[in-house]
Each structure stands twice: as structure tokens, then as C-alpha cells.
C-alpha positions in Angstrom: -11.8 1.7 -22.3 -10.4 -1.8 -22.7 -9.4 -3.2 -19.4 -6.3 -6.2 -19.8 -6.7 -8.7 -16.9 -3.9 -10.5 -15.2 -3.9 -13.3 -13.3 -1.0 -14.8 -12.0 0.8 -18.1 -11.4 2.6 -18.9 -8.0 5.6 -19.3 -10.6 4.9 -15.6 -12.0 4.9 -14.1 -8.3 7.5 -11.3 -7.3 8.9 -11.5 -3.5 10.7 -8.5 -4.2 10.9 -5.2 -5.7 13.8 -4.7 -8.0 15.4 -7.8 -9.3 12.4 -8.8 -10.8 12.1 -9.2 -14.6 8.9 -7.4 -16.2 5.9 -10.0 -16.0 4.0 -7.5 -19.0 4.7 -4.2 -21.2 1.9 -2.0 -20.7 1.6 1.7 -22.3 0.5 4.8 -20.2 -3.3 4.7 -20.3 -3.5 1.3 -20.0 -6.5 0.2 -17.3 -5.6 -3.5 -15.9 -7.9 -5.6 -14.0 -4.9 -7.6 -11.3 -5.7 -10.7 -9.3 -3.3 -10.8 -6.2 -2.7 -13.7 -3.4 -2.7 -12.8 0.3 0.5 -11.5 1.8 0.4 -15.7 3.1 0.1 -17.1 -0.3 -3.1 -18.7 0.7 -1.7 -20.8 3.7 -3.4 -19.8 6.0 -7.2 -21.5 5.7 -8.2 -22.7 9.2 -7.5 -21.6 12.6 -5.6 -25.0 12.9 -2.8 -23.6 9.9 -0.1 -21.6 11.9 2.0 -19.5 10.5 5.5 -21.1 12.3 4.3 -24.4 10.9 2.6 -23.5 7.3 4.5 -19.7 6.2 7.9 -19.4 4.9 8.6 -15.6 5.3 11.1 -15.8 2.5 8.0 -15.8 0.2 5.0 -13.3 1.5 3.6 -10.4 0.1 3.1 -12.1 -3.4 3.2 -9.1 -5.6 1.4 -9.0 -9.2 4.4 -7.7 -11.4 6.3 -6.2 -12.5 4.8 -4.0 -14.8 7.4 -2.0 -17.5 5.3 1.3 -18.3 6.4 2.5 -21.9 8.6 5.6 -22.1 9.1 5.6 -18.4 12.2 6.8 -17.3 14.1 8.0 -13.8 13.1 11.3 -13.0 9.4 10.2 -14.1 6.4 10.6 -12.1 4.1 6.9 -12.4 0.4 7.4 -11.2 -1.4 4.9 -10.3 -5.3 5.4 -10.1 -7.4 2.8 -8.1 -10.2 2.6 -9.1 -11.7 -0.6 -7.5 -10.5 -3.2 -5.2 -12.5 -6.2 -4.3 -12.2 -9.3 -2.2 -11.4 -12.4 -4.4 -12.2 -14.8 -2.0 -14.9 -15.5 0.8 -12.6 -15.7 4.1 -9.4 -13.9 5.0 -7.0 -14.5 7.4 -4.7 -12.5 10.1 -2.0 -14.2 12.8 -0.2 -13.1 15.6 3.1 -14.4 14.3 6.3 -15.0 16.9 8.8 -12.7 17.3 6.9 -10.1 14.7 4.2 -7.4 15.7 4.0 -4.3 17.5 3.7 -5.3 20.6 6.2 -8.2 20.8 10.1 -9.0 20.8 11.7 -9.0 17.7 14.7 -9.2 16.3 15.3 -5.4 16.1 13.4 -4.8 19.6 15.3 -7.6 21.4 14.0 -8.4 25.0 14.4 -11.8 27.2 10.7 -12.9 26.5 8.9 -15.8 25.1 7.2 -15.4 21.9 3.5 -14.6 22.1 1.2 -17.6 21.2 1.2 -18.2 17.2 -2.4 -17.8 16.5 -4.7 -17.2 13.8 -8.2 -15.5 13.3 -10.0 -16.6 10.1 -12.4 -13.5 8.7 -15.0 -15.0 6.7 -16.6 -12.4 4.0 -20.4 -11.4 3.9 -20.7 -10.3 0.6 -24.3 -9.3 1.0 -23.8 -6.9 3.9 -20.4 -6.4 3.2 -18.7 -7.2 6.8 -15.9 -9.6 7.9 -16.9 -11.1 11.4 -14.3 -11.4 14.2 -14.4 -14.8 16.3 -12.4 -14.9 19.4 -10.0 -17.5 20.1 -9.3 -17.2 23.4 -12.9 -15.4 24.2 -16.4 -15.6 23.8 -17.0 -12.8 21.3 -17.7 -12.1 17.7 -18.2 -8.7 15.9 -19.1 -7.9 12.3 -16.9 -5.4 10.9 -17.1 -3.4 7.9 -15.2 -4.3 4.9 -12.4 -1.5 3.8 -10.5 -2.8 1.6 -6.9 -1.7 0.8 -3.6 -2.3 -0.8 -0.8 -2.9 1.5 2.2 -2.9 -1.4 2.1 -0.6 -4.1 6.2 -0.1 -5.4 8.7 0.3 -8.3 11.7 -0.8 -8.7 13.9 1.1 -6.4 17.5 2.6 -8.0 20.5 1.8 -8.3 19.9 -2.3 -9.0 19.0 -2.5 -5.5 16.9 -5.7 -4.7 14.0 -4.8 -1.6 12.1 -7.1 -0.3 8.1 -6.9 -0.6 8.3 -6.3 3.7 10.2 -3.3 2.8 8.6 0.4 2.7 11.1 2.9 1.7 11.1 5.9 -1.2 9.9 3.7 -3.5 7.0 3.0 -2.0 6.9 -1.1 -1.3 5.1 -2.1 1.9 3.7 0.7 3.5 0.6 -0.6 4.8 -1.5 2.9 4.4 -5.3 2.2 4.5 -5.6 5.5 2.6 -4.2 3.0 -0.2 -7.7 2.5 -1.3 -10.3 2.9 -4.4 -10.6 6.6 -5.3 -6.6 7.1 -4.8 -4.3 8.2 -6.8 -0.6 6.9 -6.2 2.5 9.3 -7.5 5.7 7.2 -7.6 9.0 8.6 -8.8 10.7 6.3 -11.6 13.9 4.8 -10.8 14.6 2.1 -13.5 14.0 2.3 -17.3 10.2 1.0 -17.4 9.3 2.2 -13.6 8.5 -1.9 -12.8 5.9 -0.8 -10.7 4.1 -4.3 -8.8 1.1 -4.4 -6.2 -0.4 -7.1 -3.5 -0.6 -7.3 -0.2 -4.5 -6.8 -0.2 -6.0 -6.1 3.1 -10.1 -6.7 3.7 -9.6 -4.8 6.5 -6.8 -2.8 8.5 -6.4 -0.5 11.1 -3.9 2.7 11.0 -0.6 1.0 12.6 -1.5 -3.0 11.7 -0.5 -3.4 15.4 -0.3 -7.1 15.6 1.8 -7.2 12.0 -1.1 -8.6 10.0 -4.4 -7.1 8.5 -7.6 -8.9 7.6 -5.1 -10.4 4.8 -7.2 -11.6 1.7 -6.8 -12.1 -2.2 -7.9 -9.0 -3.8 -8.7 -8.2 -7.3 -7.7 -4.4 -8.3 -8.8 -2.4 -11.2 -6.7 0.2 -11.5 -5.2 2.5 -14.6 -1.5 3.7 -14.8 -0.3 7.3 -16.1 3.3 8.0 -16.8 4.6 12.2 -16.3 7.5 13.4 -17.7 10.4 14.8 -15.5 8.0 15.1 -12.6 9.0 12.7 -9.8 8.5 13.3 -5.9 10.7 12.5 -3.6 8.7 10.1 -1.6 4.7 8.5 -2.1 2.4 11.5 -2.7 -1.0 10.4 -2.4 -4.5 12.6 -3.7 -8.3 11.2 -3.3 -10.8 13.4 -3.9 -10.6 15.0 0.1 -7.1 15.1 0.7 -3.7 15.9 -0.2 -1.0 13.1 1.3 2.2 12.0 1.3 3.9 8.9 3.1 7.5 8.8 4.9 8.9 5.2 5.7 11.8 4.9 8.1 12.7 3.9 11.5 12.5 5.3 14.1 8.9 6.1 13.4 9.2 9.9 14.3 11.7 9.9 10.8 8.8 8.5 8.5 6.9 11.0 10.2 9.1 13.9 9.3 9.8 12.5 6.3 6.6 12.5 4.9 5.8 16.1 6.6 8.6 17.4 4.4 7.6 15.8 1.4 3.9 17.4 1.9 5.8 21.1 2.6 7.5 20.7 -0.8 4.1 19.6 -2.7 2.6 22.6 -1.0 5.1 25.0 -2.4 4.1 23.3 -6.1 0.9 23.4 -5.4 0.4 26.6 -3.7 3.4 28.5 -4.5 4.1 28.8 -1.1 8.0 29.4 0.3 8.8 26.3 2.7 8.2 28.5 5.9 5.0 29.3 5.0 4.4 25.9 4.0 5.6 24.6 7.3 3.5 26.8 9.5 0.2 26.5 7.4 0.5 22.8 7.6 1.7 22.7 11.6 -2.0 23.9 12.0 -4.3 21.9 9.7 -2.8 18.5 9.1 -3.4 14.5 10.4 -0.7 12.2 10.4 -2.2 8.7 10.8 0.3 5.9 11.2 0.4 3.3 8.6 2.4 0.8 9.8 4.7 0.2 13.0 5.7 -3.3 12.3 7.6 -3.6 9.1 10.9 -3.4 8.3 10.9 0.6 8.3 7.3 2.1 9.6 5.6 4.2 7.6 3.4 7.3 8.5 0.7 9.3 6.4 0.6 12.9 6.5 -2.6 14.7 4.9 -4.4 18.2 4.4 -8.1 18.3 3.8 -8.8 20.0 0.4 -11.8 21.8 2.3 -9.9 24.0 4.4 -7.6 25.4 1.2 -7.9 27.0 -2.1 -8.7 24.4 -5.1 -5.6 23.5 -6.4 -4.6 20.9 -8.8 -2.0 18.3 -8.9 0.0 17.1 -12.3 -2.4 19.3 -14.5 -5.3 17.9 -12.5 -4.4 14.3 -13.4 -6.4 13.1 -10.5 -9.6 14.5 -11.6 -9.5 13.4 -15.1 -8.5 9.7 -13.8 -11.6 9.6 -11.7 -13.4 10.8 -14.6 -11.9 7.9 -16.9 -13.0 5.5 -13.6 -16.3 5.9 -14.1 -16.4 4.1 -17.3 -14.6 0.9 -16.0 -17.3 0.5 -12.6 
């Protein structure tokens, strides 16, 4: 399978999703090979660059897009199938940035208190024994972490000409921050927009479930990935499938909505999958799933909702469109 490669420019970077117009035509099948910029568009190098002094937040989360997907049209289902994603550079960087976090003031959690301290952690990579190491700023400690990398932004255009900015999660997918956005996943996205104009970035070396502090391990990542169009088949909201699990992601605040959203988008895939009535759905799923938070610091939060494939029947998604993506994967690693 041929695999096109994109790199792009600063001036070919979209800051939003919608609005944007289509950086390549690509047909369903297509496997591309996508270099993408930190969500800080590389200003952040030192633990001297702060983000109040060096980031404009009109322009983070650079994504790589848009694509326009042949034939797509609303009502579609686009899949995306990861199949690697791998640090493009030898550092990354994270910042406790004023006013934004999950543990701070902002402007939609307004309370009379100062800004924590702008700060920022450099990550430098070990490619050999594939860690990041965490040096303390205001401490005396350092810890090698595993690398994990993920996608924080994986979107379409959303409908109706709206323009959303890359911070944004909502049904379109956007910023949801999900480390289950990973090699080995497959994304569904319903189409909104003639051409889907589906864009990714936001690549995290490292994150954990909630990115507390508002920033991952944030690093240039290069992502293999190949995109599938279905006809007349769109969800609702993100579905997610790796080989173990069955997901879907709900973004909305507060976060106990992008929690229930995402439960009822899994119910409904149930019934499609299983041919089970919604109550049935509801109460087998009350007993067997894991809903790990994604983010609580963007715009909306997002939560991930997911049953283990061991614990049911074998099913399959799309006409097992999953399976036979992994399958097409192993030709491209």
C-alpha cells in the first residue's frame, strides 16, 4: 500500500475545525503518513520560554488538515485507523499556564485568586528506552516515564458552516484529549460537510486520563494512519474500537453531561451491535463498563466510556471494518 506523506507549513496550519479550506483530496483507502507541531507550535524549548510571554492562544493545536475524503457526505460514517504514532522530535514540553488548568481560576471557574506560577517542564525523549524523564522545578526529583503516545485532536468539520476552534471537543470530535486516541484505534466520525474535512494534531508523548494541569507531555508527532469512508452510517458522537474494547466519547460541560453523553451513545451502539432493546443495553453496560475521563480542562470536557470485548459475545463493528484495517496496518509497520 502506497503511503502519501504530508508535511506541513506554519502557513498551511488549521486553528480551527470548519472554516478551513481542504489542504488535500484524498480517496477512501488512502494510508497518509502526517507530520504535526505541538499544540504550542514549537515555542516552548527551554524552561526559560513561558507560555504568557512566548504562546499566543489564538493559534495552538496546529492541526494537519483538512483533508476532503472523496464521496463523503453528511450522514457518512469517516474511520480513521491509526496505525502508528511517533515522536518527531527529541524533547517535549508541558506548562502550567495562568488562569487555565484543572485546578486553577479561570474564566468559566471565576474565583478572587492569583494565577498559579507560569511554568514549564521540558520532557526530553529517550528513544532507546523509550521514556520521557520528569525534572522538577521547584523540587529535587526526576522520574523516567514511559512514552504513550497519543492524539489529542482528531475532528471534522462540524455542520451547519459552524467555525470551532481546535480547543473545542464537541460531536465532531475536535479536542478531546482521550489517551485511548492511540495506535491500534480505530476513530468513527459522523460526516457533516460535503468531503467530511477531517484534520488531526495535538500529539501528546505522554498524558494522563483528565490532563489535569491543561497540558500533556506536548510533542510533534508523526501519524500513519489510513482513512475509510461508510455510506449512511454515522454515529452520533466519537465511537472508538481497538482490538479490547468498544468506546465512545461524550464532550460537554458540566462533565457528568459528557459522561452521559457518551454512556448513551455506547447503549445505542450496543443495540447495533448486539441487537439489544436500550434497557437491556443500559443495564448490561451499568454492570461492566469504565468511564475514564479524558479531559477536564478544555472548553467542554470530554469523558470515555468502554466495554471490554472479553466479557461479551464477538461482535463486529461496520462489517468488521476494524479488523480488516488492522489487517491492512500490518503492511505499512
Amino acid at each position: 500500500m502506497d503511503v502519501v506523506e504530508v508535511v506541513p507549513t506554519f502557513e498551511q496550519y488549521a486553528f480551527t475545525f470548519g472554516g478551513v479550506a481542504p489542504l488535500r483530496r484524498i480517496a477512501p483507502g488512502t494510508a497518509l503518513r502526517l507530520w504535526s507541531d505541538d499544540a504550542f507550535c514549537g515555542a516552548l524549548r527551554s524552561t526559560k520560554d513561558l507560555a504568557s510571554e512566548k504562546v499566543d492562544l489564538r493559534f495552538v493545536n496546529p492541526q494537519t488538515g483538512p483533508f476532503y475524503v472523496e464521496g463523503a457526505e453528511p450522514g457518512d460514517a469517516l474511520a480513521l485507523h491509526f496505525v502508528a504514532v511517533e515522536p518527531a522530535r527529541d524533547w517535549g514540553a508541558s506548562a502550567a499556564i495562568p488562569f487555565f488548568g484543572g485546578l486553577t481560576s479561570t474564566d468559566r471557574v471565576a474565583t478572587l485568586q492569583d494565577p498559579l506560577p507560569d511554568t514549564t517542564w521540558i520532557y526530553e525523549l529517550d528513544r532507546a528506552r523509550n521514556t520521557v524523564t520528569f525534572a522538577a522545578q521547584h523540587s529535587d526529583l526526576r522520574i523516567d516515564l514511559p512514552v504513550e503516545p497519543m492524539l489529542g485532536t482528531v475532528g471534522v468539520a462540524p455542520p451547519g458552516g459552524e467555525v470551532r476552534s481546535s480547543l473545542v471537543p464537541e460531536r465532531f470530535g475536535g479536542n478531546m484529549d482521550t489517551p485511548q486516541m492511540r495506535a491500534g484505534t480505530t476513530c468513527f466520525l459522523g460526516v457533516n460537510v460535503e468531503g467530511a474535512l477531517f484534520s488531526i494534531g495535538d500529539g501528546h508523548y505522554r498524558q494522563g486520563e483528565g490532563e489535569a494541569c491543561g497540558t500533556a507531555v506536548e510533542g510533534a508527532m508523526t501519524t500513519t494512519l489510513i482513512v475509510e469512508l461508510i455510506k449512511g452510517a454515522a454515529p452520533a458522537w466519537p465511537r472508538l474500537e481497538d482490538d479490547t474494547h468498544w468506546m465512545t466519547v461524550g464532550s460537554s460541560r458540566p462533565l457528568e453531561d459528557a459522561w452521559r453523553i457518551a454512556q448513551v451513545e455506547l447503549v445505542r451502539w450496543f443495540g447495533q451491535l448486539y441487537g439489544l432493546h436500550a434497557m437491556d443495553a443500559y443495564q448490561l453496560l451499568s454492570q461492566i463498563t469504565q468511564a475514564p475521563i479524558a479531559n477536564v480542562v478544555d472548553a467542554n470536557y470530554s469523558a470515555v466510556v468502554k466495554a471490554r470485548k472479553s466479557l461479551l459475545p464477538r461482535a463486529t463493528a461496520y462489517g468488521g471494518l476494524h479488523d480488516e484495517l488492522r489487517s491492512r496496518a500490518a503492511s505499512l509497520l
